[in-house]
C-alpha positions in Angstrom: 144.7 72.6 64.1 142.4 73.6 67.1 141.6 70.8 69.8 138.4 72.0 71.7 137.8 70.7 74.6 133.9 69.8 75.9 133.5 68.8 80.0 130.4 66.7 79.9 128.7 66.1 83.4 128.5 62.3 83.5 126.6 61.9 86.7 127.6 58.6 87.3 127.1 56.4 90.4 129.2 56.7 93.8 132.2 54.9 93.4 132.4 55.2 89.4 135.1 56.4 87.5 135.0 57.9 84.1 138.3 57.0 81.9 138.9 57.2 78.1 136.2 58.4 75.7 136.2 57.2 72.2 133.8 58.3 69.4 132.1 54.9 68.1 130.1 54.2 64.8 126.8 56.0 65.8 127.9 56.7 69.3 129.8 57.9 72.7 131.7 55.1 74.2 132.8 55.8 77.9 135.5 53.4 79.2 134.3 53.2 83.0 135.9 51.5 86.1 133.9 50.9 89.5 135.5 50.2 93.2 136.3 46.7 93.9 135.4 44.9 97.1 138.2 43.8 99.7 135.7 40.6 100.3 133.3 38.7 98.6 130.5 36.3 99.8 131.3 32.6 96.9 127.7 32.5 95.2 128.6 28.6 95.1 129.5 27.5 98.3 128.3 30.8 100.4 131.7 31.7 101.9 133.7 34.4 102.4 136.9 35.3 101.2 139.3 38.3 100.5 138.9 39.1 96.7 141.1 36.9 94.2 140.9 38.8 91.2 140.8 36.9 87.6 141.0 39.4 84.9 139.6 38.5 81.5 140.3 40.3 77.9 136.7 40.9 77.2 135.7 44.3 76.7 131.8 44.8 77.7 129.4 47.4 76.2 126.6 48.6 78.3 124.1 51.1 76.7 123.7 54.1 78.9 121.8 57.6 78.3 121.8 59.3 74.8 124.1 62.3 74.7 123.3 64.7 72.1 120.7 62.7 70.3 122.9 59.7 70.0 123.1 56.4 71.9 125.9 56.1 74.4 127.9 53.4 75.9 129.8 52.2 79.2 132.8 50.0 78.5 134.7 47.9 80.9 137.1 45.0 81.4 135.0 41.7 82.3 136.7 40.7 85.7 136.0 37.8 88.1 136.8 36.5 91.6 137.7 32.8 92.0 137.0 31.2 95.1 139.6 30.2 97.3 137.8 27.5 98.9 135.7 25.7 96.2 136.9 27.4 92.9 133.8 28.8 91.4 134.8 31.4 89.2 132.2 34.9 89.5 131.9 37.7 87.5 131.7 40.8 89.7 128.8 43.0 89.0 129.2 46.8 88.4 126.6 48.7 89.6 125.3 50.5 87.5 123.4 47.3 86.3 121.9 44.2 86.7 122.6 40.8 85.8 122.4 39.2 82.6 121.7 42.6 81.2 123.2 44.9 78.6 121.9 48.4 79.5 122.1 50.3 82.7 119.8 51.4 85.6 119.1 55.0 84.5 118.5 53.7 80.4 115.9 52.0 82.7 114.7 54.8 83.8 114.6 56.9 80.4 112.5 54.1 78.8 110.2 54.1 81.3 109.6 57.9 81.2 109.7 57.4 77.2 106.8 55.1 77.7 104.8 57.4 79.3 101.8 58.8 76.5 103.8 55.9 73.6 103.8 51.7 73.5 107.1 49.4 73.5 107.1 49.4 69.8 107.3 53.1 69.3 110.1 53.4 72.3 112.4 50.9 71.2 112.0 52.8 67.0 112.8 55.5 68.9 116.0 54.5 71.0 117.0 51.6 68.7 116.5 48.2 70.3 113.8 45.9 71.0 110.9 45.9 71.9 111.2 42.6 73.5 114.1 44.4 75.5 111.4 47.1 76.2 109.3 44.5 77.8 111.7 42.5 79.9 112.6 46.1 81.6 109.2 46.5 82.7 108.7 43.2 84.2 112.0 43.5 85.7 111.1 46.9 87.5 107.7 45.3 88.3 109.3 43.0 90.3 111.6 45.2 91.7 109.0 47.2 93.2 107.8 44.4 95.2 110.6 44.5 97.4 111.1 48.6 97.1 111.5 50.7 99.7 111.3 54.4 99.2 113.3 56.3 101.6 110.6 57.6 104.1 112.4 60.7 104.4 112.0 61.7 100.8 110.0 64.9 100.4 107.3 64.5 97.0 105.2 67.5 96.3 104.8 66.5 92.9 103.8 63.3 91.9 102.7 61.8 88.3 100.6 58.6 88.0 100.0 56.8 84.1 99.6 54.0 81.9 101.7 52.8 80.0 101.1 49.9 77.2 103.4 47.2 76.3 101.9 46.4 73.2 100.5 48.1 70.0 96.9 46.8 70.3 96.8 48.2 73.9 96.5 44.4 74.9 99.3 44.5 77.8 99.4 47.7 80.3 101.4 48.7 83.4 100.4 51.5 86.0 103.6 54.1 86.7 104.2 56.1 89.6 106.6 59.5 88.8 108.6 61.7 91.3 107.8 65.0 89.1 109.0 67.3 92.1 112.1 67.9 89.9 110.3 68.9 86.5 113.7 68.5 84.8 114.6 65.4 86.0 111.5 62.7 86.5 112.0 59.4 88.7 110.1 56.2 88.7 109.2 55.9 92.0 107.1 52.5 91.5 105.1 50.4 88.9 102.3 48.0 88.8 101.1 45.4 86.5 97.5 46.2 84.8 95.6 50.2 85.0 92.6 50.0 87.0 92.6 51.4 90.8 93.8 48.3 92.3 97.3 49.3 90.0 96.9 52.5 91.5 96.8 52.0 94.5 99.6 49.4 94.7 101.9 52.0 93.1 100.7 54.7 95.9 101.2 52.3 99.1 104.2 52.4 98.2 104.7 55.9 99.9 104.4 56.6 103.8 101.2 57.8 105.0 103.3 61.0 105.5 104.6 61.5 101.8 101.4 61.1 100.8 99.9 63.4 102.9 102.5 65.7 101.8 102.0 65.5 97.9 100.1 68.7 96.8 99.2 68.1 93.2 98.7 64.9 91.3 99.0 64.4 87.1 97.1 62.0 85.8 94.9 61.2 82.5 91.5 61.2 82.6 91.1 57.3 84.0 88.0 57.3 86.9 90.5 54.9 88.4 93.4 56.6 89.1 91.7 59.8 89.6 89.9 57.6 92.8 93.0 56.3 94.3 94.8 59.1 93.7 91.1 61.2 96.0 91.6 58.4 98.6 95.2 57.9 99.3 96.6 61.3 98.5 94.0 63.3 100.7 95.8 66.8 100.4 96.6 67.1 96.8 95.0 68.9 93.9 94.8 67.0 90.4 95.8 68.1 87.8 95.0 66.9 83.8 97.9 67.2 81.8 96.9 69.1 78.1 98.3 66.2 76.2 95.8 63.9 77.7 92.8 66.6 77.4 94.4 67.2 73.7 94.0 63.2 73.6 90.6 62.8 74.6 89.3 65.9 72.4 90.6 64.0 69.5 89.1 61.1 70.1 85.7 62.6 70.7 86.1 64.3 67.7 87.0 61.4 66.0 83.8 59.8 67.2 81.5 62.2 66.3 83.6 62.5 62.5 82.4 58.6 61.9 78.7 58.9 63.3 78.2 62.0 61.2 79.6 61.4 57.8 77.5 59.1 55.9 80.3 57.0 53.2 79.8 58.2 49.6 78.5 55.5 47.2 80.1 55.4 43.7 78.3 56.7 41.0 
């Protein structure tokens, strides 16, 4: 019998560590570990203690990127620190998610970029889970764009700006902001709820007056509204219509002109 071996580059967070791997039903599974804290500030009573670790026999699955076309998986032991001073019992969370979630920060990420030119419904088909989860991962980056701060130092040449719709029906959208310096590897830089300028523009002030003065092309569709905030805050860049939106458009127009000019056939 002849054992190949495959290294895979995991990329995985600072402070991450890769373990056993175990073909599932579908599926990678990745048995993961993460470095520990010496201290840790109670949630309950606010205090701080060194960590008194409770460990629990409850595996957790967290979906991570698709590798090779099929969903993937971080496993790890559910552990907790109880409070030496009032009790409470905490999970301690990894971080390569948040809370109350079952999916990591970069699956985030790959939905968002999925949702770029599709709607919820046709992303979670695609990557197999809801589109209610779809949803909540929006709002949830939404709100975490509030508070964002990109790095100042961060050099964007590229930069990609779209909606993206929530629902079939087109009756819930969201304005994304792409790093698309890296071709290969996109980033979600920011998002904003709704897809008229104002959305635009939120996403943008998100950069220094510097990086955007730096930028030197822009991708967008063919919206009046992002193509104005993109000619008032990103003074030196060039835009730039991607074909699939100018493919988009053309069929639509076509489309148009297919229903004005063919009169309906009346039976005989």
């Amino acid at each position: 019998m002849t054992t190949t071996t495959i290294a895979i580059d995991m990329d995985v967070p600072a402070g991450v560590s890769v373990g056993e791997y175990e073909r599932i039903d579908g599926g990678h599974a990745f048995h993961v570990s993460w470095e520990l804290p010496d201290n840790l500030c109670c949630e309950t009573c606010q205090r701080e203690s060194r960590l008194q670790l409770v460990e629990k026999n409850k595996f957790l699955s967290i979906r991570d990127l698709d590798l090779w076309g099929k969903p993937s998986f971080f496993v790890y032991q559910e552990v907790y620190h109880r409070c030496p001073s009032c009790g409470h019992r905490q999970s301690l969370l990894p971080p390569f998610k948040r809370r109350d979630v079952k999916y990591t920060f970069r699956f985030e990420e790959q939905v968002l970029v999925s949702l770029i030119g599709s709607t919820a419904e046709d992303v979670a088909v695609r990557l197999g889970i809801a589109a209610e989860t779809v949803e909540r991962i929006v709002k949830n980056r939404i709100e975490d764009a509030k508070a964002k701060q990109i790095d100042p130092q961060r050099k964007i040449e590229r930069l990609g700006l779209d909606e993206i719709s929530l629902r079939k029906g087109h009756k819930g959208y969201a304005t994304i902001l792409t790093d698309l310096t890296n071709g290969e590897r996109p980033e979600i830089l920011a998002l904003s709820k709704g897809r008229d300028e104002a959305a635009g523009r939120a996403c943008l002030e998100h950069l220094s007056a510097q990086q955007r003065s730096a930028v030197r092309w822009h991708h967008t569709d063919m919206s009046a509204a992002y193509l104005k905030a993109c000619g008032v805050h990103l003074p030196n860049s060039q835009s730039v219509i991607d074909r699939f939106h100018v493919a988009k458009k053309l069929g639509e127009v076509a489309d148009d002109l297919r229903k004005k000019t063919i009169e309906p056939t009346s039976e005989v």
